[in-house]
PDB file of N, CA, C and O in Angstrom:
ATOM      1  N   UNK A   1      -3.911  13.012  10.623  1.00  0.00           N
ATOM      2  CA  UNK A   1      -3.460  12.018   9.663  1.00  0.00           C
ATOM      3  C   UNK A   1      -3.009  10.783  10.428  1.00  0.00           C
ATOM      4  O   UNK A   1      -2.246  10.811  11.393  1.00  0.00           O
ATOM      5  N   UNK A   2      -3.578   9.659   9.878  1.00  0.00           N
ATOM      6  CA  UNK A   2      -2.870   8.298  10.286  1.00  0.00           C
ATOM      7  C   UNK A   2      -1.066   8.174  10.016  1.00  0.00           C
ATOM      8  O   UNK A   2      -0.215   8.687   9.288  1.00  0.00           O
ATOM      9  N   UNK A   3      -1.149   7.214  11.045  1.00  0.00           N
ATOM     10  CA  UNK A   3       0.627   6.812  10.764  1.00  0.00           C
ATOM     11  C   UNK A   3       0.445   5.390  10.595  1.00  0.00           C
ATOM     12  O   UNK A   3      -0.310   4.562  11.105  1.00  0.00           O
ATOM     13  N   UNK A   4       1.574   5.343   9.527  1.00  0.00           N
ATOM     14  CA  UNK A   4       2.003   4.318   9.635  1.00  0.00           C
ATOM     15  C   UNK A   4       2.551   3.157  10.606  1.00  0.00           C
ATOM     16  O   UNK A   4       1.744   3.132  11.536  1.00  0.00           O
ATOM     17  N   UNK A   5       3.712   2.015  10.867  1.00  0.00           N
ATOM     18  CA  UNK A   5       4.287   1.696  11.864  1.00  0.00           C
ATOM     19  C   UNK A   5       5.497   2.062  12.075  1.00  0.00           C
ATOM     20  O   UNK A   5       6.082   2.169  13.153  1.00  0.00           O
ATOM     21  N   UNK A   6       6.020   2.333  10.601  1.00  0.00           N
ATOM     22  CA  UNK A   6       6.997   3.195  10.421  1.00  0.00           C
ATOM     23  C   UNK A   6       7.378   4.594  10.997  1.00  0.00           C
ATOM     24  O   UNK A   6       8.487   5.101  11.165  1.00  0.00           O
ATOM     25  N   UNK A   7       5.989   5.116  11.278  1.00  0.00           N
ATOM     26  CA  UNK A   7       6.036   6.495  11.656  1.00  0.00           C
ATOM     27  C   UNK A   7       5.531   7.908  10.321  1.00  0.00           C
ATOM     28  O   UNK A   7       5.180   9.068  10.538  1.00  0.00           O
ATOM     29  N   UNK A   8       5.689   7.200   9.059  1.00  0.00           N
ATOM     30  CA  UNK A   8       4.938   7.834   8.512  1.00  0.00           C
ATOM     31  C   UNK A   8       3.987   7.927   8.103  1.00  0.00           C
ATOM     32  O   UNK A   8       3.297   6.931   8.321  1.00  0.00           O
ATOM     33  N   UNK A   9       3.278   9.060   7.282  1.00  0.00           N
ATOM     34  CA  UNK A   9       2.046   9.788   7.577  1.00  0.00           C
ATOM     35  C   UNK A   9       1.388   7.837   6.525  1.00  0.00           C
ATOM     36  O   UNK A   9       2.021   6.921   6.000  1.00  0.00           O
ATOM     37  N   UNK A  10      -0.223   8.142   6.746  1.00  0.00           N
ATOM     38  CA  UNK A  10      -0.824   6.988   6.157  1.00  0.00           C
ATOM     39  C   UNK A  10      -1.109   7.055   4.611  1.00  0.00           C
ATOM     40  O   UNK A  10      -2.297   6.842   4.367  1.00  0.00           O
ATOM     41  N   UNK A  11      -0.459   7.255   3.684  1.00  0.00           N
ATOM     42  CA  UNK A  11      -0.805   7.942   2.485  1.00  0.00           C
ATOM     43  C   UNK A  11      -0.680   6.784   1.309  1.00  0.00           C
ATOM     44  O   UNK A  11      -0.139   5.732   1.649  1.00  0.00           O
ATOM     45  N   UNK A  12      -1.145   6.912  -0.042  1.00  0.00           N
ATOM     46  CA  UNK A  12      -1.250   6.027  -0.857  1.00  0.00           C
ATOM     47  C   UNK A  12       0.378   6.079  -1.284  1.00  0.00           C
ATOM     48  O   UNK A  12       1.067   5.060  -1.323  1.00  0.00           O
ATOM     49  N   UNK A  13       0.789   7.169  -1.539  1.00  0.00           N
ATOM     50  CA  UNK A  13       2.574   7.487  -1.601  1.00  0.00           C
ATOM     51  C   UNK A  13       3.052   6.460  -0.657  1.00  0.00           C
ATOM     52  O   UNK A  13       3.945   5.684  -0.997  1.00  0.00           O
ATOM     53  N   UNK A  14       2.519   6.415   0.484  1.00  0.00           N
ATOM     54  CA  UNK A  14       4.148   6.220   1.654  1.00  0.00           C
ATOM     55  C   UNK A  14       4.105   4.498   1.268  1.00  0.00           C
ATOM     56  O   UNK A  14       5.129   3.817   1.225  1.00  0.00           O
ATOM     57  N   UNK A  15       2.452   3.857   0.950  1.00  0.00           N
ATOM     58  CA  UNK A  15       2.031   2.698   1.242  1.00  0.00           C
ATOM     59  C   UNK A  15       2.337   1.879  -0.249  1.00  0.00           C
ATOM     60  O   UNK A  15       2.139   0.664  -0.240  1.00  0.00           O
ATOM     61  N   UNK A  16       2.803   2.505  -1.494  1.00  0.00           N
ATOM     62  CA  UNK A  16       3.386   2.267  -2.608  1.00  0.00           C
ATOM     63  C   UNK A  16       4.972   2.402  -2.489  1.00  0.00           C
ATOM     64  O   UNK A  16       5.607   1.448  -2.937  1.00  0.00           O
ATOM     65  N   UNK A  17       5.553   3.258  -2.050  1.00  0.00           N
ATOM     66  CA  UNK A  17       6.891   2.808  -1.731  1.00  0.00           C
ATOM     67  C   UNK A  17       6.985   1.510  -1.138  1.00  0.00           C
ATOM     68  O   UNK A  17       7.012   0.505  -1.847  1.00  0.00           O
ATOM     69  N   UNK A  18       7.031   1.463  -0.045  1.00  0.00           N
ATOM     70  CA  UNK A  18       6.770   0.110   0.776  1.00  0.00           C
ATOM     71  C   UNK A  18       6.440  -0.896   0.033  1.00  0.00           C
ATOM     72  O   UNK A  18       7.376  -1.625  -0.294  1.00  0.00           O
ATOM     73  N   UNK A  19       5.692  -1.093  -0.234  1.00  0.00           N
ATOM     74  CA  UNK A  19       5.013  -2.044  -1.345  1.00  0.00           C
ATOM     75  C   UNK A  19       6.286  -2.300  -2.272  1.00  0.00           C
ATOM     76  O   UNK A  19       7.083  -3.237  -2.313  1.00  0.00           O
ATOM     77  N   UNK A  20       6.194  -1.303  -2.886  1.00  0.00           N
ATOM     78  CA  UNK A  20       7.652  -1.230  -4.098  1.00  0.00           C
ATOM     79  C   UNK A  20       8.970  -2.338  -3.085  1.00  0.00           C
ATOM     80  O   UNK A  20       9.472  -3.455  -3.209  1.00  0.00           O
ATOM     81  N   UNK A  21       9.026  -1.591  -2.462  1.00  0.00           N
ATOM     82  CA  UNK A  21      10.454  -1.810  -1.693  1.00  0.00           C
ATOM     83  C   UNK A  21      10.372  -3.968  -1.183  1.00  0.00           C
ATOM     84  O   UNK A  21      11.259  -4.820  -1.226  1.00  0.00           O
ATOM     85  N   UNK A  22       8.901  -4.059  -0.772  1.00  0.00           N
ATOM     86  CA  UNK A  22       9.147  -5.870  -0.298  1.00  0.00           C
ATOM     87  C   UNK A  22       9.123  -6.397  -1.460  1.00  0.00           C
ATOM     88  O   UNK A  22      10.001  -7.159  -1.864  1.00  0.00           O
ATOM     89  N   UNK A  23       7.779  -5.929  -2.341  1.00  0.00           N
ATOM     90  CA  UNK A  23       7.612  -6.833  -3.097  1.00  0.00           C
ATOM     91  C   UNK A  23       7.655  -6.910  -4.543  1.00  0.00           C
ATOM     92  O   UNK A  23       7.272  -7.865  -5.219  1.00  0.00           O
ATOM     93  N   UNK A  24       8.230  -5.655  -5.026  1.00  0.00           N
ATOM     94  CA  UNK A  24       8.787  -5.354  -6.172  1.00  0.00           C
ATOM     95  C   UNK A  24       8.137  -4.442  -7.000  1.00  0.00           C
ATOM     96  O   UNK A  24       6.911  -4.359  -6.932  1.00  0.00           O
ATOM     97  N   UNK A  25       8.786  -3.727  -7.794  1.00  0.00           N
ATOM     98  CA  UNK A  25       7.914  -2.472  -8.812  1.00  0.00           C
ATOM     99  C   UNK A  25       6.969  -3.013  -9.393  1.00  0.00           C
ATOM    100  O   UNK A  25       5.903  -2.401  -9.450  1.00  0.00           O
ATOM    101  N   UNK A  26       7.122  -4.611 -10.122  1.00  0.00           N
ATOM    102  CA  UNK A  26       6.149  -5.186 -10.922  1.00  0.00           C
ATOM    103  C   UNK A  26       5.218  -6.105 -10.303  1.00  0.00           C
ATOM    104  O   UNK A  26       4.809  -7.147 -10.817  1.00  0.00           O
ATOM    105  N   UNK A  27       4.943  -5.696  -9.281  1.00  0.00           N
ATOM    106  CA  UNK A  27       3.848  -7.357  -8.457  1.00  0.00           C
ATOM    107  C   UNK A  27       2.517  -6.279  -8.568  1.00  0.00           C
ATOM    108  O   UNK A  27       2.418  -5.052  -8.552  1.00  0.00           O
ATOM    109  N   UNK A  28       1.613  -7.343  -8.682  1.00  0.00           N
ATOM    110  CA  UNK A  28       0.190  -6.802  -8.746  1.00  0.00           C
ATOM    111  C   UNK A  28      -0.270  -5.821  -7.480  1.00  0.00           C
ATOM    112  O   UNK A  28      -1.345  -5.221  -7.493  1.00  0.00           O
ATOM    113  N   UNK A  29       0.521  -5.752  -6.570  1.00  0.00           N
ATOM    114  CA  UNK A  29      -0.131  -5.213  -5.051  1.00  0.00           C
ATOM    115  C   UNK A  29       0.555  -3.910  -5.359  1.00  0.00           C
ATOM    116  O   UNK A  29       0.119  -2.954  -4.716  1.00  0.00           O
ATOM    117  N   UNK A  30       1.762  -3.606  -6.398  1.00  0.00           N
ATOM    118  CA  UNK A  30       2.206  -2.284  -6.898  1.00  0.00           C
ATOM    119  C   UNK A  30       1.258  -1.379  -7.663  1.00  0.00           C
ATOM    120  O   UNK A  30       0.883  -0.243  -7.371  1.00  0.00           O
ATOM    121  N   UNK A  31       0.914  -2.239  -8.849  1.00  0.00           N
ATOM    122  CA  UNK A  31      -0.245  -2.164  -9.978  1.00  0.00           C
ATOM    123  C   UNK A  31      -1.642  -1.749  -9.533  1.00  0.00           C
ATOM    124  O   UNK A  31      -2.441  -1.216 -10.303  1.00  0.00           O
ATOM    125  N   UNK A  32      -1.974  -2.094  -7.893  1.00  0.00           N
ATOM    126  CA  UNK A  32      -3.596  -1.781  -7.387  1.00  0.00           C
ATOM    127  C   UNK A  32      -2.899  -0.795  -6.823  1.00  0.00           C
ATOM    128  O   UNK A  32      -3.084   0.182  -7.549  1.00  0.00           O
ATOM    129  N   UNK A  33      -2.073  -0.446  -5.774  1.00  0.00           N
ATOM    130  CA  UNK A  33      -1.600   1.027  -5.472  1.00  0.00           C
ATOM    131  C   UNK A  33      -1.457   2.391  -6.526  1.00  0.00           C
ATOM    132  O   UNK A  33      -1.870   3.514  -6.239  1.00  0.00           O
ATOM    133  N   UNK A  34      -0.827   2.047  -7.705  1.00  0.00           N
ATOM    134  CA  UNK A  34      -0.441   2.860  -8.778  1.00  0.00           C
ATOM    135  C   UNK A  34      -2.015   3.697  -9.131  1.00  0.00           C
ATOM    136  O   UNK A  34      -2.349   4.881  -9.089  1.00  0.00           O
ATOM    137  N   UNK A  35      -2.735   2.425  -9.485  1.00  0.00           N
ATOM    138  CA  UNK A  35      -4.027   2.590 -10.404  1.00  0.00           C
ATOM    139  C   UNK A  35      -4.731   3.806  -9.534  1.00  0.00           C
ATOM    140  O   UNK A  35      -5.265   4.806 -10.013  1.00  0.00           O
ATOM    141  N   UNK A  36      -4.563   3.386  -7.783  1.00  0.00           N
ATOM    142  CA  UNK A  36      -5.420   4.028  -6.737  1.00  0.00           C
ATOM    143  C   UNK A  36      -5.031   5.322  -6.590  1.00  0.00           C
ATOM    144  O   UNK A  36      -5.770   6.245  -6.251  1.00  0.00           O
ATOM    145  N   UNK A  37      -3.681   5.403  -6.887  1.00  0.00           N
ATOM    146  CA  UNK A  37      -2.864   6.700  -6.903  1.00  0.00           C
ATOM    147  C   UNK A  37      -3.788   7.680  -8.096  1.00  0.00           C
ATOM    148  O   UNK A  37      -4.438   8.702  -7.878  1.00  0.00           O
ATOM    149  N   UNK A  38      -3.553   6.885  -9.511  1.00  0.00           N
ATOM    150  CA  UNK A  38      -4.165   7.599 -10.341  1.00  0.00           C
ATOM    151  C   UNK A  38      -5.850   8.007 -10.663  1.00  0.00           C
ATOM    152  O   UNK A  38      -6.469   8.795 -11.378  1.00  0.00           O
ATOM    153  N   UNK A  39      -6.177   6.803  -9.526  1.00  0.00           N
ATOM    154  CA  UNK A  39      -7.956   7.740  -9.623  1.00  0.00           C
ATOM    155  C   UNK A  39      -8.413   8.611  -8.408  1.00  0.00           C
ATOM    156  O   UNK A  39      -9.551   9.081  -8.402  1.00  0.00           O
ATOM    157  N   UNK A  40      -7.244   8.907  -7.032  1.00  0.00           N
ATOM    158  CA  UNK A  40      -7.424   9.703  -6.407  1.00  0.00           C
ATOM    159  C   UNK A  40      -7.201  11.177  -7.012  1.00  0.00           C
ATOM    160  O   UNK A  40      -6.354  11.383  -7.881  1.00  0.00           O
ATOM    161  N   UNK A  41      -8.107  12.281  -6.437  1.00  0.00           N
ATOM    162  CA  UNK A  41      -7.403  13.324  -6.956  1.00  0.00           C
ATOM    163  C   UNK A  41      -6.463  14.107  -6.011  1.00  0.00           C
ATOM    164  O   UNK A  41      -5.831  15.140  -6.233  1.00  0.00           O
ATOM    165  N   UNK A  42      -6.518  13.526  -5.163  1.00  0.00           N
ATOM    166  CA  UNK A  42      -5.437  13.522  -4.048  1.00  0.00           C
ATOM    167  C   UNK A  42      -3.747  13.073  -4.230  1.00  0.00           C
ATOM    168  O   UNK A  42      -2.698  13.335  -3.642  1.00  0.00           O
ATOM    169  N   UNK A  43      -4.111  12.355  -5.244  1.00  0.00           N
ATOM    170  CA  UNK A  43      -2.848  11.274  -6.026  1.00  0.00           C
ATOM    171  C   UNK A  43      -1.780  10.566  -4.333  1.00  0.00           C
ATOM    172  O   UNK A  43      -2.210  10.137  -3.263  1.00  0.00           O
ATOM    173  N   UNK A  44      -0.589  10.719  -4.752  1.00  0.00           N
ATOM    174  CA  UNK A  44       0.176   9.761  -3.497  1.00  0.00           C
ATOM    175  C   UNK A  44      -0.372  10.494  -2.439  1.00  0.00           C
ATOM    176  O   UNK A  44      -0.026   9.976  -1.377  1.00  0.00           O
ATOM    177  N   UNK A  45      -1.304  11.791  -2.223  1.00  0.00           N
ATOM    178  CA  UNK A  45      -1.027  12.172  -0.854  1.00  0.00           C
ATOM    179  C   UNK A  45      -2.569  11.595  -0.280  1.00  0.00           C
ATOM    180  O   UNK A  45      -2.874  12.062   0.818  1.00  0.00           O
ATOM    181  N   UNK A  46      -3.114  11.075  -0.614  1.00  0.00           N
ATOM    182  CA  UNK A  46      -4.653  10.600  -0.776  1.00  0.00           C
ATOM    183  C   UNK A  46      -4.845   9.613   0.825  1.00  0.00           C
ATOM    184  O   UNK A  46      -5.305   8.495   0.592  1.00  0.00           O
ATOM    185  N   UNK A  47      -4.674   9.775   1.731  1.00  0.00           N
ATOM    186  CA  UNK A  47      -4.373   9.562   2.965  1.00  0.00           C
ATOM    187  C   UNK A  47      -5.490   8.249   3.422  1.00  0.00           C
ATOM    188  O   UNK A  47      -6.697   8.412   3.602  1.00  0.00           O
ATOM    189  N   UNK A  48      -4.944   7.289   3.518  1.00  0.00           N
ATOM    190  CA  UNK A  48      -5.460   5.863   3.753  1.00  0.00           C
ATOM    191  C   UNK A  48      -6.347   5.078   5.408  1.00  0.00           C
ATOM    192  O   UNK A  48      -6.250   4.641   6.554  1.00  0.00           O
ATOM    193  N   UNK A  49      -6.810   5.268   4.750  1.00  0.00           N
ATOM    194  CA  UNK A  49      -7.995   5.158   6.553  1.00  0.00           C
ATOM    195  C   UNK A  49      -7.978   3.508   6.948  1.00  0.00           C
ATOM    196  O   UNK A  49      -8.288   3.049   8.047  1.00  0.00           O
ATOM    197  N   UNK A  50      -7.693   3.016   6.189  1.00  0.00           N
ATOM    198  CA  UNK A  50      -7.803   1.053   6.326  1.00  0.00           C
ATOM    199  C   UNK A  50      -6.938   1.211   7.248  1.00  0.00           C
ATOM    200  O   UNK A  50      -6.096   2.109   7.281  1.00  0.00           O
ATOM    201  N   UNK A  51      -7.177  -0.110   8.475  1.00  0.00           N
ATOM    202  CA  UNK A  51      -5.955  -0.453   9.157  1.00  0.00           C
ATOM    203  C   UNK A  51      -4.926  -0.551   8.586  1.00  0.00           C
ATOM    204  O   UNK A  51      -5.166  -0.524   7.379  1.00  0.00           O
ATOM    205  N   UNK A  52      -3.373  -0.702   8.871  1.00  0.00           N
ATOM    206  CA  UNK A  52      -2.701  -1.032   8.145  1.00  0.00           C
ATOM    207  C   UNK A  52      -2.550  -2.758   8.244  1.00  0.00           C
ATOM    208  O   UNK A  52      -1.995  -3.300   7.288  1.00  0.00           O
ATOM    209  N   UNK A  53      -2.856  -3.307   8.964  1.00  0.00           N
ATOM    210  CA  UNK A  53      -2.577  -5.011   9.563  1.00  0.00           C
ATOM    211  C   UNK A  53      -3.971  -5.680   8.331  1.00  0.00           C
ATOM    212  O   UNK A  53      -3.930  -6.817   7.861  1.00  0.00           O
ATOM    213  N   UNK A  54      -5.067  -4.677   8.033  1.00  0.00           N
ATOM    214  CA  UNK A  54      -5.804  -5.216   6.846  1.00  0.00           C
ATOM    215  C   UNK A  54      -5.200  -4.856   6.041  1.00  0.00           C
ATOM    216  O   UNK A  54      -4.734  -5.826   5.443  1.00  0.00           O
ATOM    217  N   UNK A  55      -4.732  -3.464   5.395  1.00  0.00           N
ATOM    218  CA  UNK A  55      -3.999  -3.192   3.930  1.00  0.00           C
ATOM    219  C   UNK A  55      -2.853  -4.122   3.796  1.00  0.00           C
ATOM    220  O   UNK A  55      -2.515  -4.350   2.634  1.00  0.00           O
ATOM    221  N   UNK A  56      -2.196  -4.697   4.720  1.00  0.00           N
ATOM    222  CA  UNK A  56      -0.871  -5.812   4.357  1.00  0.00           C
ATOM    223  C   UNK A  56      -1.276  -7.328   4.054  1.00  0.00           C
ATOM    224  O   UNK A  56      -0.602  -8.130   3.409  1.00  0.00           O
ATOM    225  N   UNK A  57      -2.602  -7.570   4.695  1.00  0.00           N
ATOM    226  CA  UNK A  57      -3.100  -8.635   4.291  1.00  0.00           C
ATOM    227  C   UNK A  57      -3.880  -8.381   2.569  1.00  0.00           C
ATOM    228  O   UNK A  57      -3.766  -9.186   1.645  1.00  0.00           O
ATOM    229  N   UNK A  58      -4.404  -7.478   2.530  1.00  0.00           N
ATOM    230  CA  UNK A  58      -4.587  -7.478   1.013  1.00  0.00           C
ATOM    231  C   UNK A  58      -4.073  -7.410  -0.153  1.00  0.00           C
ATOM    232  O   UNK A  58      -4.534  -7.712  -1.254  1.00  0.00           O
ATOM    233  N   UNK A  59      -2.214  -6.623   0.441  1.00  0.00           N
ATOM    234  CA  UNK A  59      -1.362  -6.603  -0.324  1.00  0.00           C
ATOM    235  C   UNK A  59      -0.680  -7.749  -0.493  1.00  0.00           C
ATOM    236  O   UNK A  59      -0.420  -8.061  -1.655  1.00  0.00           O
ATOM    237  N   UNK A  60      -0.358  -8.392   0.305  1.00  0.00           N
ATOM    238  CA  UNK A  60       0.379  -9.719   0.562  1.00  0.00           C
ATOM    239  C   UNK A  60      -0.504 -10.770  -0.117  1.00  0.00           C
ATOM    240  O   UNK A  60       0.207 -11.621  -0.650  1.00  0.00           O
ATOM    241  N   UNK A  61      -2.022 -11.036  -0.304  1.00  0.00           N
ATOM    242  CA  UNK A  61      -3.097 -11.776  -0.862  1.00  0.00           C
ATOM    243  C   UNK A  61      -2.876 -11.188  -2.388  1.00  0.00           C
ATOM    244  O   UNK A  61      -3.067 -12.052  -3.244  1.00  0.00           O
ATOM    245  N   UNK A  62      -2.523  -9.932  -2.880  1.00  0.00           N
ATOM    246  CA  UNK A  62      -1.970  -9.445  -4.374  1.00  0.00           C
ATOM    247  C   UNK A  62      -0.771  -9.958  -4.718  1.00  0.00           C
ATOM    248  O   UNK A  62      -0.446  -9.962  -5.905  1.00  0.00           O
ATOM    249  N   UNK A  63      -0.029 -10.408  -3.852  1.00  0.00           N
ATOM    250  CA  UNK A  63       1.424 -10.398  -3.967  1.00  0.00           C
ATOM    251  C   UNK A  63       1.618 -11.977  -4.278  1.00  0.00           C
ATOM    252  O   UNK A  63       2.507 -12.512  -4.940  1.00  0.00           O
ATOM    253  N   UNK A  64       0.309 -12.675  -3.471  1.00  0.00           N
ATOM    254  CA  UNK A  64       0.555 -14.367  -3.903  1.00  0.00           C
ATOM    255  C   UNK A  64       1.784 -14.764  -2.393  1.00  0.00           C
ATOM    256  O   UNK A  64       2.465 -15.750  -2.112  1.00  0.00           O
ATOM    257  N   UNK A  65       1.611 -13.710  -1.880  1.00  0.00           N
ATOM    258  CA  UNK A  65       2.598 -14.166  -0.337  1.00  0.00           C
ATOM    259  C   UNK A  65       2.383 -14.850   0.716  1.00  0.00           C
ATOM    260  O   UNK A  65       3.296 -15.231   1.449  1.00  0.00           O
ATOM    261  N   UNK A  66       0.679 -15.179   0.999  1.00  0.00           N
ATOM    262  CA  UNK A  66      -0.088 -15.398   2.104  1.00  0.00           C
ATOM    263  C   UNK A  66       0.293 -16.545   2.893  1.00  0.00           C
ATOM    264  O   UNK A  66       0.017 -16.878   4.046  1.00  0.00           O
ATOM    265  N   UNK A  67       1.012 -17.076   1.962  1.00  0.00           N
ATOM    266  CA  UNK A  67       1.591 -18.206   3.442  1.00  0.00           C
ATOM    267  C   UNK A  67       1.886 -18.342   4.617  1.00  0.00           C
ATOM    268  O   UNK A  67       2.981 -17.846   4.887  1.00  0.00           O
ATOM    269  N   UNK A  68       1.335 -18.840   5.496  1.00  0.00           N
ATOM    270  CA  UNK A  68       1.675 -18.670   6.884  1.00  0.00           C
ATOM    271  C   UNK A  68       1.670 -17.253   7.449  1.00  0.00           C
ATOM    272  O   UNK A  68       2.534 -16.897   8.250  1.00  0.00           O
ATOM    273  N   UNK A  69       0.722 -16.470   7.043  1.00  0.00           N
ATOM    274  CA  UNK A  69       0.086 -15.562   7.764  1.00  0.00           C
ATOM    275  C   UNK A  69      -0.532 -15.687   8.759  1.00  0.00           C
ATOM    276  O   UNK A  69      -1.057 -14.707   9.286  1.00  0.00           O
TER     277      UNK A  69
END
């Protein structure tokens, strides 16, 4: 299993908390995690193979954050 930078495992769970936690329960980069959660059948444990330095740029590009990236 991938890790995070955090140290935890690479999972759609660990990468929706996080998410939750910068940029809020209701931002769209929550809403594409949630959805991904619910069409894995793996659900949060559905283990994420993307870099993470690309998954933050796509979340952050959901989030409307990209400034000065």
């Amino acid at each position: 299993m991938r890790k995070l930078s955090t140290g935890q495992d690479s999972t759609l769970g660990n990468c929706l908390d996080l998410t939750k936690a910068i940029f809020g329960a209701d931002s769209p980069a929550v809403k594409f995690l949630q959805d991904k959660i619910e069409q894995s059948a793996d659900g949060r444990e559905e283990e994420v193979i993307a870099d993470e330095s690309q998954m933050l740029l796509a979340l952050l590009t959901m989030a409307g954050k990209r400034e000065n990236v």
